[in-house]
C-alpha positions in Angstrom: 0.0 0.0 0.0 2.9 2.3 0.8 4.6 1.6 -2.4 1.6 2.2 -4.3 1.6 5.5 -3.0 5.4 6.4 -4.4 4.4 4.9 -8.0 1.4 7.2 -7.6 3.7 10.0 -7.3 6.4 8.9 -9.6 3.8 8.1 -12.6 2.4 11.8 -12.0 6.0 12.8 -13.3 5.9 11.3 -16.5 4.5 13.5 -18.8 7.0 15.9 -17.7 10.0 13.8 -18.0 9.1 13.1 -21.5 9.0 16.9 -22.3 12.1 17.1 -20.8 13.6 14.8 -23.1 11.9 15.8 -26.2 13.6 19.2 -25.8 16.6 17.9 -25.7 17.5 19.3 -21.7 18.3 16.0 -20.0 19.4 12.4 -21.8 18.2 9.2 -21.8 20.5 8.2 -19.0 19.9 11.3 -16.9 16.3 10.8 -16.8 16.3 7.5 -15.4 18.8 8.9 -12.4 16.2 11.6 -11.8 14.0 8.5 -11.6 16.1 6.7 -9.5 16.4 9.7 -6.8 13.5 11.1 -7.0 12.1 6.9 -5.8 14.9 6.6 -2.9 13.3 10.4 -1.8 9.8 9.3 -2.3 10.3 5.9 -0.1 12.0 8.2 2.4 8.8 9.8 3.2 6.6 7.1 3.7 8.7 5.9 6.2 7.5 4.5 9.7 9.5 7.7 11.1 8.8 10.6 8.7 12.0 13.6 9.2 11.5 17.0 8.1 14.8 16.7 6.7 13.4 14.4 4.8 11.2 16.5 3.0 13.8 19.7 2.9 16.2 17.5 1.3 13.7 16.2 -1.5 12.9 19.7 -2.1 16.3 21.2 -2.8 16.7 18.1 -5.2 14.0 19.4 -7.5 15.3 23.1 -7.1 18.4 22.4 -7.8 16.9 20.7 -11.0 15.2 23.6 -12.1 18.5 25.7 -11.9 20.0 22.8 -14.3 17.0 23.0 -16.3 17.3 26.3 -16.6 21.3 26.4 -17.6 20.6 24.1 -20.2 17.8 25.9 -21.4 20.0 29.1 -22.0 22.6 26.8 -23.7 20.0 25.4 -26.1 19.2 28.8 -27.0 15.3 28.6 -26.2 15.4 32.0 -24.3 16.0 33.7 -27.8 13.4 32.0 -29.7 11.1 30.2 -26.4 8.8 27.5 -27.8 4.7 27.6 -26.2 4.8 26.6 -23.1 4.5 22.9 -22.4 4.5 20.1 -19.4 8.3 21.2 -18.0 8.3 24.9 -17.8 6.6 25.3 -14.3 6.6 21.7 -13.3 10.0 21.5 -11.3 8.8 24.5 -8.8 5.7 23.6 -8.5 6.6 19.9 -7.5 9.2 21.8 -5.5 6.1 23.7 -3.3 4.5 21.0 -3.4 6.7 18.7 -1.7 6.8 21.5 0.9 3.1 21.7 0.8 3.3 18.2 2.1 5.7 19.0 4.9 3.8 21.3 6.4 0.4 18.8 6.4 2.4 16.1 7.7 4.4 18.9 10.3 1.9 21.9 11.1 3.7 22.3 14.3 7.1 23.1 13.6 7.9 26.9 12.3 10.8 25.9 10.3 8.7 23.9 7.8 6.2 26.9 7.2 8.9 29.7 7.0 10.7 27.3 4.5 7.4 26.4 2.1 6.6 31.0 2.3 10.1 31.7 1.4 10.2 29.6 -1.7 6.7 31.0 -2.8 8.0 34.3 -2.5 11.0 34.0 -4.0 9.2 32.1 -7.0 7.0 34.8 -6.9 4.0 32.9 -6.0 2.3 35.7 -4.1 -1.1 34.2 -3.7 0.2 31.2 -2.1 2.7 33.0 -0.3 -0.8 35.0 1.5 -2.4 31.9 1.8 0.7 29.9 3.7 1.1 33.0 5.9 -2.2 32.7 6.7 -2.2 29.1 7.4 0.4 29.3 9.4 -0.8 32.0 12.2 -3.3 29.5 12.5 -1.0 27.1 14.0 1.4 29.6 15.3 -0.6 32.6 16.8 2.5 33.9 19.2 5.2 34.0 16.3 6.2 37.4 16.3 8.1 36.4 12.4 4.9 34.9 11.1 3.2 38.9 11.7 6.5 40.6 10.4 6.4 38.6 7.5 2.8 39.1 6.8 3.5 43.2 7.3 6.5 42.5 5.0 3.9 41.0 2.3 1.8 43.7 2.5 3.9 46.3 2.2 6.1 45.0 -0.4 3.9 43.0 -2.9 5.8 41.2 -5.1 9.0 41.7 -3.1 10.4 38.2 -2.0 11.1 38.1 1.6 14.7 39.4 2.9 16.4 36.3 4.0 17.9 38.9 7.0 14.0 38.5 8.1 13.6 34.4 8.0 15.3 32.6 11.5 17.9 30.0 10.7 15.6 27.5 11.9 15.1 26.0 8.1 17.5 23.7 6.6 16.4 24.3 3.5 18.9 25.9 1.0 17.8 28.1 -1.7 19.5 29.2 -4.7 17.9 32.2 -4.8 17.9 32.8 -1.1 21.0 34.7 -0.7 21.3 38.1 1.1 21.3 41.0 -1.1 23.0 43.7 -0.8 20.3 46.4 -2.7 18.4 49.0 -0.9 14.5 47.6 0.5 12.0 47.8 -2.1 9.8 51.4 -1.1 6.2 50.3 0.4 2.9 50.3 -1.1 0.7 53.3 0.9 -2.0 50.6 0.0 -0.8 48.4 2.0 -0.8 50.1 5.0 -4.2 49.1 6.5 -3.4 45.7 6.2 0.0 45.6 7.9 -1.1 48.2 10.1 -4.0 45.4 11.3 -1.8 42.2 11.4 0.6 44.3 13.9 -1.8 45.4 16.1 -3.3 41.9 16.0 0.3 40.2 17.1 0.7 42.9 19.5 -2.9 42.2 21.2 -1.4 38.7 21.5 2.3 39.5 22.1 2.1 42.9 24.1 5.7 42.3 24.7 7.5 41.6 21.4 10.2 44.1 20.7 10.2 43.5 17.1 6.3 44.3 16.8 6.4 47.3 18.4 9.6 48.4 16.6 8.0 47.4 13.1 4.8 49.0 14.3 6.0 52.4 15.2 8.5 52.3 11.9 5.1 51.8 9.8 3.5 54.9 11.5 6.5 57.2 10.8 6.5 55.6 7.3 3.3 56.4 6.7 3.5 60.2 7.6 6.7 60.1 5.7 4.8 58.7 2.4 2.1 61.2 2.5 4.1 64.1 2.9 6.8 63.4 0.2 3.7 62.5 -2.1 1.3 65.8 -1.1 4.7 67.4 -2.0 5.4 65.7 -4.8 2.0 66.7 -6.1 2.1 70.3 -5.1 -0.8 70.1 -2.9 -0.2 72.7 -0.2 -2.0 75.3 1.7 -1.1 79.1 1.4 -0.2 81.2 4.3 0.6 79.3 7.9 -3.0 78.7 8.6 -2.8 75.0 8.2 0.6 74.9 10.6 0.0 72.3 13.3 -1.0 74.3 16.4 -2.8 72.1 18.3 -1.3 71.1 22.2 1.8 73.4 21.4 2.6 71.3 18.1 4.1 74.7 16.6 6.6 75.3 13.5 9.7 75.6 16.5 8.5 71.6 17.4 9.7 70.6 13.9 13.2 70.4 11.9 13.2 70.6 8.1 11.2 71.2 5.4 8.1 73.4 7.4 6.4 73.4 3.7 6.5 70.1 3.3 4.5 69.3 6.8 2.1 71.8 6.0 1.1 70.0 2.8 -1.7 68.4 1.7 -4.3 71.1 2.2 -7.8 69.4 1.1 -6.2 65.9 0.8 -9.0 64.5 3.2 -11.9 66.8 2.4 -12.7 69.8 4.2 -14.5 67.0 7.0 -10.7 65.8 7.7 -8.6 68.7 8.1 -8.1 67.8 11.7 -6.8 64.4 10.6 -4.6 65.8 8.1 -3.1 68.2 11.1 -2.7 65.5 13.4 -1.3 63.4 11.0 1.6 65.4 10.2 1.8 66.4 13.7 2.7 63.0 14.0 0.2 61.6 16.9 -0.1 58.7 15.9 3.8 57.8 16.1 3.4 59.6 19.5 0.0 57.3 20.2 2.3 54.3 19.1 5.4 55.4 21.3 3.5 56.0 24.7 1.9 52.4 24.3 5.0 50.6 23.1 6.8 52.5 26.4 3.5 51.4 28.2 3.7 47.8 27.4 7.7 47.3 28.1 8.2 48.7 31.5 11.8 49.5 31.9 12.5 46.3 34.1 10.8 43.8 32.0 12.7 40.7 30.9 12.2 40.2 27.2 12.6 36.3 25.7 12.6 35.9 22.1 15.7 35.7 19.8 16.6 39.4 20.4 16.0 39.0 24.4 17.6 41.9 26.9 15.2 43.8 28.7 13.2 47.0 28.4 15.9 49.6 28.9 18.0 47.9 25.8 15.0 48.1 23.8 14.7 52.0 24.5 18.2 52.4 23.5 16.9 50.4 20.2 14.3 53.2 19.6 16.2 55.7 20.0 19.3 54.1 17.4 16.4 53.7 15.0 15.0 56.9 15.2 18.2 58.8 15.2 18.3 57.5 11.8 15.0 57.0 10.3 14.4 60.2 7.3 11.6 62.3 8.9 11.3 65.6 10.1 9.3 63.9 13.4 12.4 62.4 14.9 13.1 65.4 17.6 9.2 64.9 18.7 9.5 61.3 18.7 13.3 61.4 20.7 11.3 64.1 22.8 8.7 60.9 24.1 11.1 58.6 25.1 13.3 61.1 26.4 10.4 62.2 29.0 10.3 58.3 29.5 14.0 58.0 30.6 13.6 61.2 32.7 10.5 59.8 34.5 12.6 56.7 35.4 15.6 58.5 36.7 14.2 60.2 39.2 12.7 57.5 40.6 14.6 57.8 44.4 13.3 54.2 45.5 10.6 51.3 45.3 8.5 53.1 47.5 8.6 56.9 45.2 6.6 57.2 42.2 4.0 54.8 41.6 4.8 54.6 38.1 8.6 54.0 39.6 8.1 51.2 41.8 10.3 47.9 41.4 12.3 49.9 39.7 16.4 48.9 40.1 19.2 50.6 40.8 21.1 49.8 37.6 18.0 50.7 35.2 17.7 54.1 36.6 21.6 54.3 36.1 21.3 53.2 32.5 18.2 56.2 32.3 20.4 58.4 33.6 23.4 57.9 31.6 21.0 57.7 27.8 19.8 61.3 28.9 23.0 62.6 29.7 25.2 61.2 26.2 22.1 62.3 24.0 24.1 65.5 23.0 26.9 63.2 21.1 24.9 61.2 19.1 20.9 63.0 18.0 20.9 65.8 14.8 18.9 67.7 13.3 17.2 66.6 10.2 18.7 67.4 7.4 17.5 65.0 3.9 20.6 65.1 2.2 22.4 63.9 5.3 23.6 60.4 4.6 22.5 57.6 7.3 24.3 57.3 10.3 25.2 53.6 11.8 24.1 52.7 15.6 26.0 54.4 18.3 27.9 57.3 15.8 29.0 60.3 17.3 28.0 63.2 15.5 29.6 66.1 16.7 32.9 67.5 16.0 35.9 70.0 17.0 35.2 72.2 19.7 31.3 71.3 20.1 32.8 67.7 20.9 35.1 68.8 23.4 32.7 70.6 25.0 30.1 68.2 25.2 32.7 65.6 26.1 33.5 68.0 29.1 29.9 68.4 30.4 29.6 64.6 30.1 32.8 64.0 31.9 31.6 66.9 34.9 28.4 65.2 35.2 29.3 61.4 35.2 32.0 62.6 38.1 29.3 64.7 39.8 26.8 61.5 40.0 29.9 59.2 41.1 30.5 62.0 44.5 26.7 61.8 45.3 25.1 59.2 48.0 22.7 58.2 44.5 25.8 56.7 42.6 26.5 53.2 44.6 28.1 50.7 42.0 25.6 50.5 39.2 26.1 54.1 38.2 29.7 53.3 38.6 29.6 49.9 36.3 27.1 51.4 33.6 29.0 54.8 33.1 32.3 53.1 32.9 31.5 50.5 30.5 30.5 53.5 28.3 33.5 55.2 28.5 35.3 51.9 28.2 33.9 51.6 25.1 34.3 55.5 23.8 37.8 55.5 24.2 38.5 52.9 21.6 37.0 55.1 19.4 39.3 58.1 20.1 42.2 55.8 18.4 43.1 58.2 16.1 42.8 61.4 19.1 45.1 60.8 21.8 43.7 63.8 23.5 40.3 62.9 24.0 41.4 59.2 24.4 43.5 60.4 27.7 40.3 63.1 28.7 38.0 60.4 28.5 40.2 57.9 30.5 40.9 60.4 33.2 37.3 60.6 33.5 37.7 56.6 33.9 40.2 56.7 36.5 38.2 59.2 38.2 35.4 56.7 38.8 38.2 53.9 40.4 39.3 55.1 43.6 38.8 52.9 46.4 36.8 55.4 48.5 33.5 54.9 45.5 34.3 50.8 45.7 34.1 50.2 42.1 32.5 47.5 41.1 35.4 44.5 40.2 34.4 44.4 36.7 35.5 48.5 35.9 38.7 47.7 37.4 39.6 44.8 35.2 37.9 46.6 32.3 40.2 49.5 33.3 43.7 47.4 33.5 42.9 46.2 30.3 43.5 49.9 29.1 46.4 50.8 31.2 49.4 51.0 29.8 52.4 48.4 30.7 54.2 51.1 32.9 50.8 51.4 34.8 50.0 47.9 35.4 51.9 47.0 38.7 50.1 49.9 40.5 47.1 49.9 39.2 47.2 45.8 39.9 48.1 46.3 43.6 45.6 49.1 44.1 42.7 46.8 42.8 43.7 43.9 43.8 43.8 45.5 47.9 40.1 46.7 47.2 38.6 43.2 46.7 41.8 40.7 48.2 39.2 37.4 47.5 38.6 38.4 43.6 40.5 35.7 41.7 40.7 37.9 38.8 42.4 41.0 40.4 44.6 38.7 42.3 45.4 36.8 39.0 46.6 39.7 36.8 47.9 41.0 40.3 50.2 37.9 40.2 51.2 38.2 36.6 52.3 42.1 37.0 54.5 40.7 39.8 56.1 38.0 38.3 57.1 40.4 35.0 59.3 42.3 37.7 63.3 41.8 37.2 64.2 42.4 41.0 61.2 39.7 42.1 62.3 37.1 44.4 61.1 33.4 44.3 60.1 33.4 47.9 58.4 36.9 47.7 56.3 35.0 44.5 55.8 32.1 46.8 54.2 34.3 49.5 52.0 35.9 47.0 51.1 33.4 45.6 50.2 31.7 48.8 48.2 34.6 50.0 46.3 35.0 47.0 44.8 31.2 47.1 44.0 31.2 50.3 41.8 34.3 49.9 40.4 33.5 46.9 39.7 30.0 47.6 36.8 30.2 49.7 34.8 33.1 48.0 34.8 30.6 44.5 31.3 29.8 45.4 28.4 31.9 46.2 29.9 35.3 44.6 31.4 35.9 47.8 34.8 37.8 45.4 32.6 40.5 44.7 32.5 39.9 40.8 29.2 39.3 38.7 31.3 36.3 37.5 29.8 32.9 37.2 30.5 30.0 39.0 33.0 27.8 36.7 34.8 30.5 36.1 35.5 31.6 39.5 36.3 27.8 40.0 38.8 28.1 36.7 40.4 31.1 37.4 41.2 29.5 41.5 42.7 26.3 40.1 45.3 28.6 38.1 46.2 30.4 40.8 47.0 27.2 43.2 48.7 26.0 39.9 50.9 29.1 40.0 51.4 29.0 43.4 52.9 25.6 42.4 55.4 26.4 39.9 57.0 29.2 42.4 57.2 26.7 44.7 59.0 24.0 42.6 61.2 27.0 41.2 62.1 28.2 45.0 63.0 24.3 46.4 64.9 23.4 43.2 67.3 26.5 44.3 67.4 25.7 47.7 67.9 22.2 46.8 66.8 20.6 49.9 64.0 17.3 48.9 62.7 17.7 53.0 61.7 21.1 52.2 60.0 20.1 49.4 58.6 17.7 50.4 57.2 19.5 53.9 55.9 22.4 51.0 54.0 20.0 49.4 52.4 18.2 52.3 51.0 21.8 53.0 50.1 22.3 50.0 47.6 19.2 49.1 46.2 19.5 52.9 45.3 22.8 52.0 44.1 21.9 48.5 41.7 18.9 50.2 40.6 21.4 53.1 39.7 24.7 51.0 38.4 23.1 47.8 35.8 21.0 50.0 34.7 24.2 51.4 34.6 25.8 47.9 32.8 23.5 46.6 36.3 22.9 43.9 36.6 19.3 44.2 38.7 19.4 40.8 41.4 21.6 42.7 42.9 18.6 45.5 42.9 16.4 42.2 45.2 18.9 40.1 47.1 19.5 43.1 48.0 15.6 43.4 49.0 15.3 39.7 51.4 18.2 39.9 52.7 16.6 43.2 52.7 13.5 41.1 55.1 15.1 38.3 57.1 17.0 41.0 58.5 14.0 42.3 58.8 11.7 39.1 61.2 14.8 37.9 62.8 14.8 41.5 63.8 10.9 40.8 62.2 9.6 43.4 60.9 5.5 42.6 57.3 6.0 41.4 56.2 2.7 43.9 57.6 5.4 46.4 55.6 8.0 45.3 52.2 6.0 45.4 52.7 4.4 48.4 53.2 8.1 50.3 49.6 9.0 48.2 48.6 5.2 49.7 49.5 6.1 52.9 48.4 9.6 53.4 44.9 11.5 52.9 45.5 12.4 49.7 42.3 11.6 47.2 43.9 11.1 43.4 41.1 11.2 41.1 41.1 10.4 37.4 42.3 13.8 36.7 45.5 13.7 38.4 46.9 10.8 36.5 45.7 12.6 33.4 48.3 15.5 34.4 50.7 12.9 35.3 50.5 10.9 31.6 50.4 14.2 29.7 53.5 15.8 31.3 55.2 11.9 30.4 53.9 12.2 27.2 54.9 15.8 26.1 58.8 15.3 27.8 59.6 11.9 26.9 59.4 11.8 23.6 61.2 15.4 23.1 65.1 15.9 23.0 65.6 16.8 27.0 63.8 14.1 28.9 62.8 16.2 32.1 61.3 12.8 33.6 63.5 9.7 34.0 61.2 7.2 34.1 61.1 3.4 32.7 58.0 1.7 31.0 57.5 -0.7 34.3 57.2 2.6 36.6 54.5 3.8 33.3 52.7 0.2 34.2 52.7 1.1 37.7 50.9 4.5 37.4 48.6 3.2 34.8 47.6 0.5 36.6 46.7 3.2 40.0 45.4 5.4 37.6 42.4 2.2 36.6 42.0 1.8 40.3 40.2 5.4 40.1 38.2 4.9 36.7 34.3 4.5 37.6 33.1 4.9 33.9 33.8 3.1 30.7 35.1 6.2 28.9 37.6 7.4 31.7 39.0 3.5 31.0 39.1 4.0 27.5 41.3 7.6 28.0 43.0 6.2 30.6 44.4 2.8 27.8 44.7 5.0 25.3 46.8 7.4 27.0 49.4 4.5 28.4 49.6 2.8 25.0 50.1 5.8 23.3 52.9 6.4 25.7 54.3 3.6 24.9 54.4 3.8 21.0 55.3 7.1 21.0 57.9 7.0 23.5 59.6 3.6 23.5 60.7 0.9 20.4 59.6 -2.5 20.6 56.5 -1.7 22.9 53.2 -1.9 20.1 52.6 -5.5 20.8 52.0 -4.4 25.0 50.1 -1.1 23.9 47.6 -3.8 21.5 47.5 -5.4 24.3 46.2 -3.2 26.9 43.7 -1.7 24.5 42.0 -5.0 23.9 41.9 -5.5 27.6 39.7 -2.5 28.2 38.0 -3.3 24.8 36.4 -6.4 26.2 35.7 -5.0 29.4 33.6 -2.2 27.5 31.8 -4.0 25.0 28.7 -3.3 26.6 29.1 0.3 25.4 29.2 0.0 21.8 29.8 4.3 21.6 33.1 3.9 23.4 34.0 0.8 22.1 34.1 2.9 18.4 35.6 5.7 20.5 38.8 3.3 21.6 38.9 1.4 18.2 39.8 5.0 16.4 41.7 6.3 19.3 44.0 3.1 18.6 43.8 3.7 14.8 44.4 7.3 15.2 47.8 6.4 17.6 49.2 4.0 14.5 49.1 6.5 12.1 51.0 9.2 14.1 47.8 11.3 15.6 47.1 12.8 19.0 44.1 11.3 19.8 41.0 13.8 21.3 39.5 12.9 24.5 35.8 11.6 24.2 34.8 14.7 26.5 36.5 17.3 24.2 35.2 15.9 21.5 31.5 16.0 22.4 31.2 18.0 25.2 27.3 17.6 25.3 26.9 13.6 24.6 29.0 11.1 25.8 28.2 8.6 23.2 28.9 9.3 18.8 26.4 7.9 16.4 27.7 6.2 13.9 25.7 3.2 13.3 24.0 2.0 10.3 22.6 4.8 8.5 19.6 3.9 6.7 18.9 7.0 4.8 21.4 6.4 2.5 20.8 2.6 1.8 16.9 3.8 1.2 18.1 6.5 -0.7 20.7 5.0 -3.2 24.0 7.2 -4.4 21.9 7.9 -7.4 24.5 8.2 -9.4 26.5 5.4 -11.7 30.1 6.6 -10.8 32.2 8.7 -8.4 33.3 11.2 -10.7 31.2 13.3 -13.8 30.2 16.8 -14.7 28.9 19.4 -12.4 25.7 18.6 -14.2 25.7 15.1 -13.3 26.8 15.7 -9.7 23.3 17.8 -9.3 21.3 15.3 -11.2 22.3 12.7 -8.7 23.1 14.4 -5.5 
């Protein structure tokens, strides 16, 4: 029954296949691959377990057709001279949609498959069925704020195929045509404007909180005004005298920038019943209508999902980047409304001040604050021969940049001195001028003004927040660094990353001492240790980080240590260091919550004594003896530092393949999964081909030990089968978890796909031509 339902579909194709070879655009041969593929397709969708790859895939086979069909067709000469259209012309795209069609009956509830069956009818120019699949589609997925942009998009552009910009990644499906171009937007239809204007405010009845919407929405309201004046313009229709100015609620001539006759067009455009429309249009209060309830509907401390995401402060600052650039004499208005907006929420003094202000954080009313004061640098007038500015562009110049740089600079350090600064002010205004003095490059002037106004905000008696400071050492300059370091570093001692770069600067020194780096060193971990967890450093830092960033300091700590007992040259001082050391490790990375920290410490310990010469059954019977917990990690320090030195020139470790069996075989004792046994044979054998001569038959050996003991696992038996392979032909094998971080198993069983599917093709090699007949 299934099968009849491929012949069904195959016979269908027939008369168009014949066409195809009457005209001479495809062979004997080539037609019965088409036939071929287009069967292994086919079965692939009557499968027990339909993929929408599946039907992508058969879909990009017939477009890719059509673009053969279509070459050819221009070889043959037919586009001089066309014959009367005949079975083949439209049959490749439409079987193409159709096999979309199909996708999207058989997968309603998946986005991907929808976007992917519009975008081809739009770029096929299939507008009808474009309206209809949009259409369909809201059905199914009411909340998709893309499905209502690209349904404003059709209206406004008809007969424009969708910008691929404007379709989500989501689809698989590759189209020729699909590429991003690089021409200017298509101008809108004013006819069009009803409709879009009601599938926004439809998607924003249902998504009050979609950025993109209300963005979209108010760009279609200044658009609109925009359209109608350059047309009323255009036409000539204007009204003599200033009698039709906008006067209405203080909407005077001074409230406008540009062309004053051009907003006083369009006298009698609406009948002398609408003049008040006409004046309130090109008042612009309906942009203002739309503003106020976009600002309404995104409080300032909303958290916005969605592919753009941030919260409602970022999408302000998105307003106000688009409107800085958007052609219309309305922009000061518009910047006027959400200017009031970002007043309203700085002065917000706490939770319990305005009522409009409650909830309201400390860092949003900083990031208010800072938008209103830095508007001077970046709005102009409008001018319509000015050229479009990008996002964040300073527009001023000379001496009106100075001076606004210097009001900026006296009101940022003003706000710092004040008990209304605290850290968020602090953090937001210093990220900004973080970021403006890369752009002062080519200015070493400004640059150092604006980084004195930097350094101004750092002083220990404001308590910066960590993340200035290290923002602020990254600028400093390499004569700078020590001091600034120490400073820092002094105002939060438990920060890992101050006390990190702390380190570094001291190290670089040319009078610094080994024991002085020691005590440092020593210091450092021990503050840092126990504020890893629970962001008790003082950073916004996650976690693992915190975690990472600890576990190189300890390891520093360890290499001034091995440095200052190799000078002394005294093994019971080394050894007394050490036992300090891992007691330590155990004690404060329980606490910490840093369990990987005692294991790194034991593998260095591990290495510092295999380079000391002491007997490696020594050295395990003192970890035996003592409290020390090796995990699986600490051998894996141990068998890379082997590995790196022992098969280089200068062999730092003296070591002999029994003492290698000895540590491998402790280093099983700690394995609790299959894969750690796998990395832990395929480390040892690889030792021992790389290192020693006459060792591969041991090395085969201990790989088909631990291939027998994890059999059950058929993932990591693969996994230690090309680990071996990869160690015969001269490779550095990647651990399973670097490999596939996510998974700890690789499919690569049998893939039925392609055994359904057939290679479709005869031979491994052939034309470009052939390669897309049978691909």
């Amino acid at each position: 029954m299934a099968m009849d339902k491929v012949q069904f579909q195959l016979e269908a194709t027939l008369p168009e296949l014949k066409d195809l070879y009457e005209k001479g655009l495809f062979t004997k041969s080539e037609i019965n691959q088409i036939t071929k593929r287009r069967t292994a397709l086919e079965t692939s969708l009557i499968r027990r377990v339909t993929r929408k790859e599946d039907f992508f895939k058969y879909a990009e086979y017939e477009i890719n057709l059509e673009r053969l069909r279509k070459v050819r067709w221009k070889k043959l000469k037919y586009h001089i001279n066309p014959p009367p259209p005949s079975a083949s012309t439209y049959s490749l795209p439409r079987r193409a949609l159709y096999i979309l069609k199909r996708a999207t009956v058989k997968f309603p509830g998946d986005l991907a498959v929808w976007l992917a069956y519009v975008e081809y009818a739009s770029r096929e120019g299939m507008r009808k069925v474009v309206g209809k699949g949009l259409t369909n589609a809201l059905q199914h997925h009411p909340t998709s704020p893309t499905l209502y942009l690209l349904q404003t998009y059709y209206h406004l552009h008809p007969g424009s195929p969708f910008p691929r910009e404007s379709i989500p990644s989501t689809s698989k499906l590759d189209l020729p045509s699909a590429s991003s171009s690089t021409a200017p937007p298509p101008a809108f239809s004013i006819e069009g404007i009803d409709p879009a204007r009601t599938t926004l405010l439809l998607g924003l009845r249902l998504l009050p909180q979609s950025t993109e919407l209300w963005t979209e929405y108010i760009k279609l309201e200044l658009g609109w005004v925009e359209a109608l004046r350059r047309r009323w313009k255009l036409l000539g229709i204007k009204e003599g005298g200033d009698s039709g100015a906008p006067d209405e609620e203080g909407d005077e001539d001074g409230d406008y920038e540009g062309d004053q006759d051009a907003l006083r067009g369009g006298e009698g455009a609406f009948g002398p019943e609408g003049e008040d429309a006409r004046k309130a249009i090109l008042a612009g209060q309906l942009v203002v209508h739309a503003l106020n309830s976009a600002l309404e509907g995104i409080p300032p401390t909303a958290q916005l999902s969605g592919e753009q995401g941030g919260n409602g402060m970022s999408f302000r600052q998105g307003l106000i980047n688009m409107l800085r650039r958007y052609p219309s004499p309305l922009r000061t208005k518009c910047l006027s409304v959400i200017y009031e907006d970002l007043e309203r929420i700085a002065q917000v003094e706490s939770q319990a001040g305005l009522e409009s202000g409650i909830g309201i954080k400390p860092e949003v009313r900083a990031q208010a604050k800072l938008m209103l004061l830095t508007k001077g640098l970046y709005d102009r007038p409008y001018d319509p021969e000015d050229e479009e500015l990008g996002d964040g562009e300073i527009v001023l110049e000379g001496v009106e940049l100075v001076e606004e740089l210097g009001t900026i600079g006296k009101e940022i350090r003003k706000i710092a001195k004040s008990d209304d600064a605290g850290k968020e002010w602090l953090s937001t205004a210093g990220e900004w001028l973080v970021g403006l003095i890369g752009r002062f490059d080519d200015s070493p002037e400004l640059r150092a003004y604006v980084s004195s106004i930097l350094a101004s905000l750092t002083k220990s008696s404001l308590r910066p927040p960590p993340s200035l400071l290290l923002s602020h050492l990254a600028l400093s300059t390499p004569n700078t660094d020590l001091a600034l370091a120490r400073s820092y570093a002094s105002i939060y001692p438990s920060n890992p990353s101050l006390q990190l770069i702390k380190l570094s600067a001291e190290s670089m020194q040319d009078d610094v001492s080994t024991d002085r780096m020691c005590k440092l060193c020593e210091e450092a971990a021990r503050a840092v240790t126990v504020s890893a967890l629970g962001g008790q450093s003082g950073d916004g830092d996650n976690d693992d980080n915190r975690r990472r960033l600890v576990r190189q300091i300890w390891k520093m700590w360890v290499q001034w240590e091995n440095a200052e007992v190799s000078q002394l040259n005294d093994s019971g001082t080394n050894e007394a260091r050490w036992k300090t050391i891992l007691k330590e490790s155990l004690k404060f990375g329980s606490v910490a919550g840093i369990p990987d920290l005692h294991a790194d410490m034991v593998g260095q310990y591990l290495l510092n004594r295999i380079g000391a010469r002491k007997p490696v059954h020594a050295i395990l019977g003192t970890i035996k003896s003592s409290s020390y917990q090796p995990s699986f990690s600490s051998y894996q320090i141990v068998f890379d530092g082997l590995d790196n030195t022992s098969i280089s020139t200068s062999t730092s470790y003296t070591t002999t393949p029994e003492e290698w069996k000895s540590l491998y075989t402790a280093w099983r004792g700690v394995c609790r999964t299959p894969i750690h046994k796998a990395d832990a044979a395929l480390a040892y054998a690889g030792l021992l081909v790389r290192a020693t001569k006459g060792r591969g038959r041991e090395a085969y050996d201990v790989i088909e030990v631990v291939k027998r003991e994890v059999r059950e696992d058929g993932d990591v038996e693969r996994y230690l089968e090309q680990g071996w392979k990869d160690i015969l032909d001269g490779r550095r094998s990647v651990r399973k978890e670097e490999a596939l971080p996510e998974s700890a198993s690789v499919d690569v069983g049998y893939n039925d796909d392609e055994d359904m599917e057939g290679s479709g093709s005869d031979s491994d090699s052939g034309s470009e031509d052939e390669l897309i007949i049978a691909s």
